[in-house]
N, C-alpha and C positions, 0 to 999 in steps of 0.2 A: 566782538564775539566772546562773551565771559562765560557762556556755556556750552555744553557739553551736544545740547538740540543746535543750537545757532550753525556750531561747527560742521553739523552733520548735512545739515540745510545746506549750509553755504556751499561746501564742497559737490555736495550732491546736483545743486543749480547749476555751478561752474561747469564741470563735465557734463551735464545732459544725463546724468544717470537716473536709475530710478530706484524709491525705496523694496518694492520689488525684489529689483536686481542685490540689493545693499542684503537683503533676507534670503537671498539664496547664494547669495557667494560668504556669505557668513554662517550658512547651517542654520540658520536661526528663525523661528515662529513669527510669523507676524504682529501677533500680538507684542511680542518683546521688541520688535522693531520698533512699534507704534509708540510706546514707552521711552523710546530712543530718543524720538523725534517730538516729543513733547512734552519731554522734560522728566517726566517721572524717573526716568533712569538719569541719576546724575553723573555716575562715570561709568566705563570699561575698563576692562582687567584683564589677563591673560590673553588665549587665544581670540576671543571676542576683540577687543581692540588691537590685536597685530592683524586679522584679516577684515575689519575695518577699515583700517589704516590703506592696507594693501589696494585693496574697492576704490578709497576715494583717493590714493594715491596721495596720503599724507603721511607727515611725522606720526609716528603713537605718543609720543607726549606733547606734539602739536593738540591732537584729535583730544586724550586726554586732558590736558589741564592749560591749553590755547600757551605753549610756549615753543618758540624756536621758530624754524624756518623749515620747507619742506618745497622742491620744486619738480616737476620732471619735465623730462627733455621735448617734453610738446611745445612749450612756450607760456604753457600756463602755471604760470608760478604765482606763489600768493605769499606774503609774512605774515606774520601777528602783528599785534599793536605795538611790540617791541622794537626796540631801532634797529633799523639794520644793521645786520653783520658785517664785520669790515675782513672776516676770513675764511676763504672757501676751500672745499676738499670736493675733488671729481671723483666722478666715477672712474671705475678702472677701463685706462686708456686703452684700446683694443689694437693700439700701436705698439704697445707691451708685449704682445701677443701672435703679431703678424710673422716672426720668424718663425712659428714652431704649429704642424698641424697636430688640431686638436678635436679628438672624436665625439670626449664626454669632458663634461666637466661638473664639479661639486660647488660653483656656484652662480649666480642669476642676476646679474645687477639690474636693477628696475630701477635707480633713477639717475640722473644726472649730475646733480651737486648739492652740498649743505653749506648753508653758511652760517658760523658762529660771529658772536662778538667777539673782540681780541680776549674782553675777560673769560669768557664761556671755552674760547680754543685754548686757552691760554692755562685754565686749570685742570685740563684733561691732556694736553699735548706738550707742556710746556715749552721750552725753545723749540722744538721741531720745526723745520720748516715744513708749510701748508701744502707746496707741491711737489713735496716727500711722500706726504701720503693720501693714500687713493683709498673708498670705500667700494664694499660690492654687498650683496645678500646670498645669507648661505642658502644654499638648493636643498642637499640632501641630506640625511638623521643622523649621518657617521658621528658626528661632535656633540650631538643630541645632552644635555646635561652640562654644555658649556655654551654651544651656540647651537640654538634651535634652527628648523626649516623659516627663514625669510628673516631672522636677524641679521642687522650689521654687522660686517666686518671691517675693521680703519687699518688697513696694511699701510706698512712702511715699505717703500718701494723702493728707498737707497740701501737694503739689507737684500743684495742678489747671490749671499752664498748661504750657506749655515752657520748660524751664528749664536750659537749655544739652544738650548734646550725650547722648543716655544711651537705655537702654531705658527705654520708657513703657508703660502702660496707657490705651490710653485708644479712645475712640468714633467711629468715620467711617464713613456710609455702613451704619449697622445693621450694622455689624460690631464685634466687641469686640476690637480689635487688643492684642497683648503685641509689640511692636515697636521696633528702632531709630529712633530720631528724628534727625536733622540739618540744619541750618539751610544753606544752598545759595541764598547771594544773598536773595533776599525768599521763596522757597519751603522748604517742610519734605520732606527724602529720606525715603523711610519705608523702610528696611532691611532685609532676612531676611537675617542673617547666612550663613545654609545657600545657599551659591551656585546651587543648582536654582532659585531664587526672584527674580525680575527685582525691583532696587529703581523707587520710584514717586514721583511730587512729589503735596504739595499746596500748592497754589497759595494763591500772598496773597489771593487771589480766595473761594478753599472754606477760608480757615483758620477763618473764620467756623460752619463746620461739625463743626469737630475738638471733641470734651470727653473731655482726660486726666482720668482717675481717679487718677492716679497715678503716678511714676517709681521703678523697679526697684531697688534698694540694694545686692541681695545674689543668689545667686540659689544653691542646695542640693543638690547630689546627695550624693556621698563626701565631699564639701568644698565649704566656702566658696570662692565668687569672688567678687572686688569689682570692679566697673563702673566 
């Protein structure tokens, strides 16, 4: 599958979807779809290929330029012509989670594991170990300008305190925060990088309250960013 059509086929067949449906879950004209699927459009970009991606439930740089690996948790999992990965990251384990109720949360994991080669995990993760850290997708706009609605997030999951300055995962108040952290005299700033979002303390007083899951390493749309 060397293009950009093949890709959209293949996926499209595998799940029983329809182009249709690929044009209305993407906002997008028929006609543009048709271009999709027949090659005149050789790639996607921006939101166009993250809610593609979403549709056919694949990588976006799978869907874009046929590389990596992409599976979810239905059973239908596919690779590239690439060799398989020899290293995988889950999803966030919901056994992480099972001590603490939770009313809302700020983020949505949609799929179940990614597997890298050791070189590909190897130049983004380096020693880390692989069931250290867990991926999920953000839900909501607070981080908007660092992590968009339905980017990756690759938390480190052996980081369960605060541990200097960084995005965290983690639990206050029955909510499942993905948030900035900052230490502010003897209180923690809790951040939405997206300016609409007023920043918030907790206090020395409620830190007692706070349980991080985790601190953010990486975070995935078209590209790597590092924190």
């Amino acid at each position: 599958m060397n293009t950009l059509a093949e890709r959209i086929r293949f996926r499209l067949k595998s799940l029983g979807k329809t182009q249709a449906g690929l044009g209305k879950y993407c906002k997008v004209r028929p006609p543009s779809i048709t271009k999709w699927l027949n090659g005149s459009t050789k790639t996607l970009r921006g939101q166009n290929l993250l809610r593609a991606a979403e549709f056919l439930e694949c990588d976006p740089d799978w869907l874009a330029e046929g590389k990596g690996f992409w599976s979810k948790g239905d059973g239908n999992a596919f690779v590239s012509e690439h060799a398989k990965s020899e290293y995988e990251i889950q999803a966030i384990d919901i056994k992480l989670l099972g001590d603490f109720i939770i009313n809302t949360s700020d983020i949505d994991s949609s799929i179940s594991h990614i597997e890298y080669t050791e070189e590909q995990y190897r130049r983004v993760f380096g020693a880390k170990e692989p069931s250290n850290i867990q991926i999920t997708n953000m839900k909501g706009d607070n981080l908007s300008g660092t992590l968009e609605p339905g980017d990756l997030a690759f938390v480190d999951i052996s980081i369960q305190k605060y541990d200097g300055d960084g995005i965290y995962l983690f639990v206050f108040g029955n909510h499942l925060h993905l948030k900035r952290l900052q230490m502010v005299g003897n209180n923690l700033l809790v951040i939405s990088d997206n300016r609409q979002y007023k920043s918030w303390e907790i206090t020395q007083k409620d830190r007692q309250n706070i349980f991080v899951i985790g601190k953010v390493l990486v975070g995935q749309s078209q590209i790597f960013q590092r924190f």
